[in-house]
N, C-alpha and C positions, 0 to 999 in steps of 0.2 A: 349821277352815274349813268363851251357852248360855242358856237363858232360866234363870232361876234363880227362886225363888216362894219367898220367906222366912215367909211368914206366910197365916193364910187368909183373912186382910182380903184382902194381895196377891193373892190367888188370885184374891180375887171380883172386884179393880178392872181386873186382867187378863188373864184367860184367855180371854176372849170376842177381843180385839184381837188375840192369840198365835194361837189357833187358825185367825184369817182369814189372816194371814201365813203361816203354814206352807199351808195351803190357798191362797193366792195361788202359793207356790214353787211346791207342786206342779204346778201347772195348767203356768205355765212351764216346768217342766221336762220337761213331756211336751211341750207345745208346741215343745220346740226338738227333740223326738225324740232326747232321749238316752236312753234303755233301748235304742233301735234301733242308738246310737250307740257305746255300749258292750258290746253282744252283737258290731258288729263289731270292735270293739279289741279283744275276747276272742278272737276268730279268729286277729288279726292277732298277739296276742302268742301262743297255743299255736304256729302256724308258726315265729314268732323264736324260741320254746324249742327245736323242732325243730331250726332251725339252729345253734344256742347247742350243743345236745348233739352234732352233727357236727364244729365246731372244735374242742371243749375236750374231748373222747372218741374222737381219732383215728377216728371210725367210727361205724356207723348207731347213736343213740342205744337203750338198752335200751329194752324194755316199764317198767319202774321210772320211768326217768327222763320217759315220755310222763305216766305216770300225774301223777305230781308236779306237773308244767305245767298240766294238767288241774284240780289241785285247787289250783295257786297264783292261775291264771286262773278262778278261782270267779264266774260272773255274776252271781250274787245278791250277796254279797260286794264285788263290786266297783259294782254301783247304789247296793247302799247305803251305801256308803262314799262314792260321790260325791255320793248327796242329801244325807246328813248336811252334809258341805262346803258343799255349794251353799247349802243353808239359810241355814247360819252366816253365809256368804259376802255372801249378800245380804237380812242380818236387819235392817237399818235404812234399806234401800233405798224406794224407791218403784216397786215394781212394775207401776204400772198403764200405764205409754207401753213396756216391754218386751213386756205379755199384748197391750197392743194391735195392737204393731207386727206381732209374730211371732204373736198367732191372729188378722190378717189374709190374706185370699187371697192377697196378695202375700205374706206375709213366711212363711205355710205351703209356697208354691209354691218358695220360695228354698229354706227347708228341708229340701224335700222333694229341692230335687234337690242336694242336699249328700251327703242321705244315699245315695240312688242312685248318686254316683261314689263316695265313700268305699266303698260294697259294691262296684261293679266293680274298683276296684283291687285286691279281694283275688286277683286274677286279674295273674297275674306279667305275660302278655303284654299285658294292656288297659295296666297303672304301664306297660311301656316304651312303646305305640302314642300313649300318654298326653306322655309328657316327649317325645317324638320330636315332635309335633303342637306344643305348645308351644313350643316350642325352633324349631320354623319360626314359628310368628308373632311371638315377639320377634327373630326375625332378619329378616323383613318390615314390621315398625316397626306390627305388627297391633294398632290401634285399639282393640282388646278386652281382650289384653294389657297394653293400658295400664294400660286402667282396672280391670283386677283388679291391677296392681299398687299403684296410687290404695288400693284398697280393703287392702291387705297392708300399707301402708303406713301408714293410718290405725289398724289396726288394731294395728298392732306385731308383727306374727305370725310375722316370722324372728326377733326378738330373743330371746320368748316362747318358742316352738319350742326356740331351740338352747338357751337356758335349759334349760328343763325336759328336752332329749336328753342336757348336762352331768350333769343332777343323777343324772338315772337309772344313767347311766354310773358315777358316783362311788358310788352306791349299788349296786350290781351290784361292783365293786373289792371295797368293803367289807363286802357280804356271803359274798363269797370268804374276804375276812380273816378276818371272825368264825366260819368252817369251819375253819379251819388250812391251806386248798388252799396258803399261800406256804410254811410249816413256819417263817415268821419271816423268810425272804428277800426281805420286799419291806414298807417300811415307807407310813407313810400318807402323809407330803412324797412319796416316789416315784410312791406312787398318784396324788395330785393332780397332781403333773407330767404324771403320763401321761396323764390326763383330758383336762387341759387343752392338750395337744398336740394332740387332736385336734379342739380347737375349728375351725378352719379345715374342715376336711374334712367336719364335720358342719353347718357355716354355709352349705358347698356342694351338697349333697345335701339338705341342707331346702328351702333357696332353688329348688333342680330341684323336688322334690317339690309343694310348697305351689304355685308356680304352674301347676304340671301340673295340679293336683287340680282350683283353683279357677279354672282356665281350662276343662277337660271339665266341671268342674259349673255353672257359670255359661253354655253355648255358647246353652241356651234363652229366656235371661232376653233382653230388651229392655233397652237401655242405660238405659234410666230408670228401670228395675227396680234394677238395680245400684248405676245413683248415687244412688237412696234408701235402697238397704243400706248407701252409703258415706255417706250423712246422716247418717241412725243411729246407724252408728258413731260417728260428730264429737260426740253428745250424750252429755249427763252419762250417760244408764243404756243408751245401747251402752258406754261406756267401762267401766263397774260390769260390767255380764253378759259383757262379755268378761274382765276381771279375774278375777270369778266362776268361770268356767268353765276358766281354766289355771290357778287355786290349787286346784279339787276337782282336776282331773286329775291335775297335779303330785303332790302328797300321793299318789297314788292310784297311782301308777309307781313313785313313789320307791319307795313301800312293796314290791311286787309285784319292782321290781330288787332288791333289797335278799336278798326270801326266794328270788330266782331263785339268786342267790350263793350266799347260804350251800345251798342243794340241789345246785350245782353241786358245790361242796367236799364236799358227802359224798360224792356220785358218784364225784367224782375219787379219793378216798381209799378208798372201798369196791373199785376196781378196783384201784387199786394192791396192796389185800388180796388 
């Protein structure tokens, strides 16, 4: 989420077309400020390794186990892994009403302040001042509210979300498995049971989340700011760049729960030693 060049006729009839594509992703992909986007998700998962090593280590995790997080959470590693995706992602696409929308004023401005509350919530107390703030204006029927749910809605973004919060989950199980952390006591039917148990609970906590997010990031926008983010969305290539952008992620968690698991399992096993 491959350009392939058989021959070096092929090469000459398209590598000029290839190169403007790939130079077209990029420009978007800076343009939506994901490097900014990803340095924060690198944050946000070294803390959740943190936490990770406090439940499953009775206690403050080791110097070992920060390091590990450290180097699972690789920034470089993880851009390029999501540009590769995105590329793929949107290789046959028509990029040019995405560069246009998003490297306009408006749609920089929107951007810009996405990424802004995404970096305050790395801050425990802004996520709870955040969901508290929210949580009163959909209990005041707040006009704003709304329309960021319009725009959540259009977008598919709790369906997406708990998707990808599943997948991760199932991947983080199964890189336990593949450590030996169960010793054989817990099969993969039991794993997926348990996953999927707690679909509910993580469909309620996104759902808090995502409109907290995109209710503190959207407070500056003008309503007509928004319901042209909510345009957008409605067309063919918001629908693509959003598709785009939760199959690089995806892949890109999956992978990261996966080697969180199996590190966890050796952790666990090294101490038992």
């Amino acid at each position: 989420m491959f350009m392939r060049f058989a021959t070096l006729a092929t090469v000459a009839t398209f590598a000029m077309p290839a190169i403007a594509q790939e130079s077209e992703t990029d420009v978007l992909f800076d343009l939506l400020m994901l490097p900014d986007i990803i340095e924060i998700m690198r944050q946000e998962g070294v803390d959740y390794g943190d936490t990770i090593g406090q439940d499953l280590f009775g206690g403050p995790p080791t110097a070992e186990w920060a390091a590990t997080v450290e180097r699972i959470y690789d920034n470089d590693m993880m851009e390029n892994m999501v540009r590769t995706d995105f590329v793929a992602s949107l290789e046959d696409a028509d990029l040019s009403p995405m560069i246009d929308f998003f490297g306009s004023e408006q749609g920089q401005m929107i951007v810009g302040l996405e990424v802004s509350a995404r970096r305050a919530l790395l801050d425990d107390a802004v996520e709870e001042a955040g969901k508290e703030v929210a949580a009163i204006a959909a209990a005041d029927d707040n006009p704003r509210i709304e329309l960021v749910g319009e725009f959540v809605d259009t977008n598919n973004l709790i369906e997406t979300n708990v998707e990808g919060a599943l997948n991760s989950n199932l991947a983080f199980y199964a890189g336990l498995l593949d450590g030996g952390a169960f010793d054989g006591a817990l099969s993969e039917e039991q794993i997926l049971s348990d996953v999927w148990g707690q679909e509910q609970e993580i469909r309620e906590s996104t759902t808090e989340w995502i409109y907290s997010f995109l209710f503190m990031a959207y407070q500056p926008l003008d309503d007509a700011d928004l319901q042209a983010y909510i345009a957008f969305s409605e067309t063919d290539s918001g629908s693509k760049i959003n598709r785009a952008m939760f199959e690089s992620f995806d892949r890109l968690f999956t992978g990261i729960s996966r080697s969180l698991g199996r590190a966890a399992a050796n952790e666990m096993t090294t101490q038992e030693l």
